[in-house]
C-alpha positions as CSV (number, residue, x, y, z in Angstrom):
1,X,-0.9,-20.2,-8.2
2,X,1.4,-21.0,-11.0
3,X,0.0,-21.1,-14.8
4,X,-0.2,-24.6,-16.5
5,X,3.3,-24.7,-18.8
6,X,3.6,-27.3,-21.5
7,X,6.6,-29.8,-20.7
8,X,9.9,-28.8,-20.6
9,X,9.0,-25.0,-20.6
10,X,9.7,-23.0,-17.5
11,X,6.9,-20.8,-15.4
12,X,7.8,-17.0,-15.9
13,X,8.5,-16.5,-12.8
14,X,11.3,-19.4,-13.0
15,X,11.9,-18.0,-16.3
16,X,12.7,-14.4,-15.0
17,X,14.6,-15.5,-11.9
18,X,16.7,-17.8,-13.7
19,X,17.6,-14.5,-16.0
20,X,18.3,-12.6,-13.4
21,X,20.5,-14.9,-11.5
22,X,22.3,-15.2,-14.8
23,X,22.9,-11.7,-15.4
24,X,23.2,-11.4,-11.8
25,X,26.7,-13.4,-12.2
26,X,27.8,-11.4,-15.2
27,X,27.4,-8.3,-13.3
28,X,29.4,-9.5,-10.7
29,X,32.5,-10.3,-12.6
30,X,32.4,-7.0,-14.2
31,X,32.2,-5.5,-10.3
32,X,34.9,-7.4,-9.6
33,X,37.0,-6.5,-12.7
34,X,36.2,-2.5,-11.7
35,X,37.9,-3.4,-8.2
36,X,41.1,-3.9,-10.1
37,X,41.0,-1.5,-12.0
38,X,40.3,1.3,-9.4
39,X,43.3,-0.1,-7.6
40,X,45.5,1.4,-10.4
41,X,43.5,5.0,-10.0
42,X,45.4,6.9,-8.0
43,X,44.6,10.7,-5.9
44,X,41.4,12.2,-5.9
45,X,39.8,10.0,-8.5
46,X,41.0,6.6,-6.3
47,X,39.1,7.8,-3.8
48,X,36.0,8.7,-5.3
49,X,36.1,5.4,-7.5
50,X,36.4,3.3,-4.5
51,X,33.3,5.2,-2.6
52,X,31.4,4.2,-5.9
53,X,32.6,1.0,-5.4
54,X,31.4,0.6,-2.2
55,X,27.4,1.8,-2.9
56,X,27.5,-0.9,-5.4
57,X,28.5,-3.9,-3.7
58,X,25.8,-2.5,-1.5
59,X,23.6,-2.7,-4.0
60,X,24.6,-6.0,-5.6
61,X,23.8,-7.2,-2.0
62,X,21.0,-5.4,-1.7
63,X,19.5,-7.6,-5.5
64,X,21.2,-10.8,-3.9
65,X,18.3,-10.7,-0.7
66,X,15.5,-9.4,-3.7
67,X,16.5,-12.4,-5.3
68,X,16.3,-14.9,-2.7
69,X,12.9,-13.7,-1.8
70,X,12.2,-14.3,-5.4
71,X,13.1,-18.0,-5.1
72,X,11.8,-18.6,-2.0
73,X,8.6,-16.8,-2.9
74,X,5.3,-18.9,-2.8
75,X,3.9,-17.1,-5.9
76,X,1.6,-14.5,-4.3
77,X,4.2,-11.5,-3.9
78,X,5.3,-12.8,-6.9
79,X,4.1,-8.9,-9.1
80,X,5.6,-7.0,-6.2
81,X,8.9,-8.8,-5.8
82,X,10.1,-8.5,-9.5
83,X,9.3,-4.5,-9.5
84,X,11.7,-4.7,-6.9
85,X,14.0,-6.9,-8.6
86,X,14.0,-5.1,-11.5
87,X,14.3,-1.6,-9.6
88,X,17.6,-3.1,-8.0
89,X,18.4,-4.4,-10.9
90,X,18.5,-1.1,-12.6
91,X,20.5,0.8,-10.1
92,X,23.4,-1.8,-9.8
93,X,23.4,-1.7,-13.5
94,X,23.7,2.2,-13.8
95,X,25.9,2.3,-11.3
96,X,28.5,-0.1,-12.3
97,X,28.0,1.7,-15.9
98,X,28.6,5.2,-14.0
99,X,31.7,3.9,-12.5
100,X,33.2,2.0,-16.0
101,X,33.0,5.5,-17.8
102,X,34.7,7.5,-15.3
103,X,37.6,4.9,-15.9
104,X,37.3,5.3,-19.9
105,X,39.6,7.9,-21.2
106,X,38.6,10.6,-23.0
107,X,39.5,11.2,-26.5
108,X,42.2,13.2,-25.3
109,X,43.6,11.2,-22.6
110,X,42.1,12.9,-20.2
111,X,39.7,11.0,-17.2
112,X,35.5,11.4,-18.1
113,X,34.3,13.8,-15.4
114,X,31.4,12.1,-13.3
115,X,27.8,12.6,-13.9
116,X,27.7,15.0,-11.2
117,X,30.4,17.0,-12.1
118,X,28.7,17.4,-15.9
């Protein structure tokens, strides 16, 4: 059940999925901005860029079902689906931040070498 919220003032859960949804969008853009940008990558690191790419449109799709269970919850999953919301969260965030720095250059031009190759 829901807690009583004064007027105007949104439930948390409403609250949280709201944020989410929000950020959710952000996110997305910035996914789809890496997509252009791994285009101009060329070789080796093209390749690898664009298997990154891949795991995280998995995982954006994989927080797009998390959070339409979280609308369409009724309220009593409602602890256990924003862990996993949060946990998806996380990893599509990571991950697209992974992905960003391996496009930055380094201070000497060079390319970042990837969190497994440090």
């Amino acid at each position: 059940m829901d807690p009583v919220t004064p007027k105007g003032e949104q439930p948390e859960k409403e609250k949280f999925r709201s944020g989410m949804e929000d950020e959710f969008r952000k996110w997305g853009a910035r996914l789809d901005e890496l997509l252009g940008k791994v285009d101009q990558a060329t070789g080796d690191a093209k390749a690898d860029l664009q298997k990154q790419v891949a795991h995280l449109k998995e995982k954006q799709s994989q927080l797009r079902e998390k959070l339409g269970a979280l609308k369409n919850d009724s309220g009593e999953a409602w602890d256990g689906l924003k862990v996993g919301v949060e946990a998806a969260w996380h990893d599509l965030k990571s991950g697209l931040n992974l992905a960003w720095d391996r496009l930055r250059p380094k201070n000497d031009g060079t390319k970042e070498k990837s969190s497994k190759d440090k």
